[in-house]
C-alpha positions in Angstrom: -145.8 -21.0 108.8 -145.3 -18.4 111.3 -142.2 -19.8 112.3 -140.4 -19.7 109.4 -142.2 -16.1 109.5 -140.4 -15.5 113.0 -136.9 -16.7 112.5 -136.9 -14.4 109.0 -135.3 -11.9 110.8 -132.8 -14.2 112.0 -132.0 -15.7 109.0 -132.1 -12.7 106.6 -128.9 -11.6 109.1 -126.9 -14.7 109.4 -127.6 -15.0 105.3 -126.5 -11.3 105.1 -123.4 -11.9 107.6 -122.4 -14.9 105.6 -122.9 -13.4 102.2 -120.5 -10.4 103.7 -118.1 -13.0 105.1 -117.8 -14.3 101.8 -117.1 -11.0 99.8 -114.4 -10.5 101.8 -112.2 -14.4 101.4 -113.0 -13.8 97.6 -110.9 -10.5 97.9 -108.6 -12.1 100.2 -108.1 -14.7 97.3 -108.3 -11.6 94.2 -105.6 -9.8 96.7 -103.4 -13.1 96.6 -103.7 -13.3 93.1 -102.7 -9.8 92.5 -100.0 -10.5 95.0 -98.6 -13.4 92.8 -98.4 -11.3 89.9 -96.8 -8.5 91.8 -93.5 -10.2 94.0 -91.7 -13.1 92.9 -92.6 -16.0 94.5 -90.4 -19.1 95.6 -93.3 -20.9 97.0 -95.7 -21.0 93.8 -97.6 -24.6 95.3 -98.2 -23.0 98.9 -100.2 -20.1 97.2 -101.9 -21.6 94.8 -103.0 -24.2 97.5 -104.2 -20.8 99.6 -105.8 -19.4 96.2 -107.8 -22.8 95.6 -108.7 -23.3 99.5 -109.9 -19.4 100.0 -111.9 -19.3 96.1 -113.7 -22.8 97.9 -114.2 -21.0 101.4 -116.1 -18.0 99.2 -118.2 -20.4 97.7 -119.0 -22.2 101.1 -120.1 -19.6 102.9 -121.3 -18.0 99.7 -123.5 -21.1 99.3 -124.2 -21.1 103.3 -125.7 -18.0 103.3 -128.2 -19.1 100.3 -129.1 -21.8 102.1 -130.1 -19.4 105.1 -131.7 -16.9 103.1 -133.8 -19.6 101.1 -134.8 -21.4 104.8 -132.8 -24.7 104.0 -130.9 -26.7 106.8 -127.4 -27.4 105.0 -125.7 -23.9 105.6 -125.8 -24.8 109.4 -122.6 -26.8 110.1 -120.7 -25.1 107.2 -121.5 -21.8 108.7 -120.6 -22.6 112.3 -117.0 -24.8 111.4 -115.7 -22.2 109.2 -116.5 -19.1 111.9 -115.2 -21.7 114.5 -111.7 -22.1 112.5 -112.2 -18.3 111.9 -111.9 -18.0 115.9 -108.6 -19.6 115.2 -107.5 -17.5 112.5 -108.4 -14.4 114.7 -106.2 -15.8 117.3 -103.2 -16.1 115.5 -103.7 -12.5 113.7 -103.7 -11.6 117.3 -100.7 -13.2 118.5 -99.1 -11.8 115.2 -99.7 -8.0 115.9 -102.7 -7.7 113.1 -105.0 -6.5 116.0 -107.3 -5.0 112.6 -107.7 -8.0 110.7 -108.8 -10.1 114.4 -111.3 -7.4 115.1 -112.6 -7.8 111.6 -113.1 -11.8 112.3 -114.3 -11.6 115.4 -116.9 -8.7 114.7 -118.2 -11.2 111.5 -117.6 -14.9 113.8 -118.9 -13.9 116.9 -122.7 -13.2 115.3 -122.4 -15.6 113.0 -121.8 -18.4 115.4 -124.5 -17.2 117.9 -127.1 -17.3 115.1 -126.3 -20.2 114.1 -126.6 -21.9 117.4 -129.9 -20.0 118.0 -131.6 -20.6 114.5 -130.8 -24.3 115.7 -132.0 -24.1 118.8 -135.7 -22.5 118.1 -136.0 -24.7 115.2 -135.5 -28.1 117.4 -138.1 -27.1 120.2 
């Protein structure tokens, strides 16, 4: 019991971190919504394919983080592949200019991976 008690800290951040993380690919997907109301769009599939895969990335991490915050093991791997490909993401809004938006990743993927990777690690002694 009081290591569940110790790691509550840990995972009360990572939940909050993931929980954040998600708040912000559900307004990604609300802004590309808006966005397909707004222009005219020649490539109607493409964006509803990045509407459908960033609604299901919100409720990924949305359901990670739950799973941190309620002490459950199935928000590990979720959690640490999509801040992984998040790496990636960062990477090309780098190599695009959109030095904001990378500092943004980063500054959520960073923390996120290294508690993951600790939570697992104190958990498996």
């Amino acid at each position: 019991m009081s290591k569940n008690s110790e790691l509550s800290p840990r995972r009360t951040t990572i939940a909050t971190l993931l929980f954040i993380e998600a708040a912000i690919v559900l307004a990604l997907a609300g802004w590309l919504i808006f966005f397909s109301f707004t222009h005219e769009n020649e490539e109607v599939p493409a964006l509803l394919g990045e509407i459908g895969f960033a609604l299901l990335g919100a409720l990924g991490l949305f359901a990670a983080g739950r799973g941190y915050k309620r002490g459950k093991n199935y928000g590990k791997s979720p959690a640490l592949l999509a801040n992984l490909i998040a790496l990636g993401v960062a990477y090309y809004q780098i190599q695009g200019g959109f030095y904001i938006g990378a500092v943004i990743i980063v500054g959520l993927a960073l923390p996120i991976i290294y508690l993951v990777l600790a939570i697992a690690k104190s958990e498996n002694q």
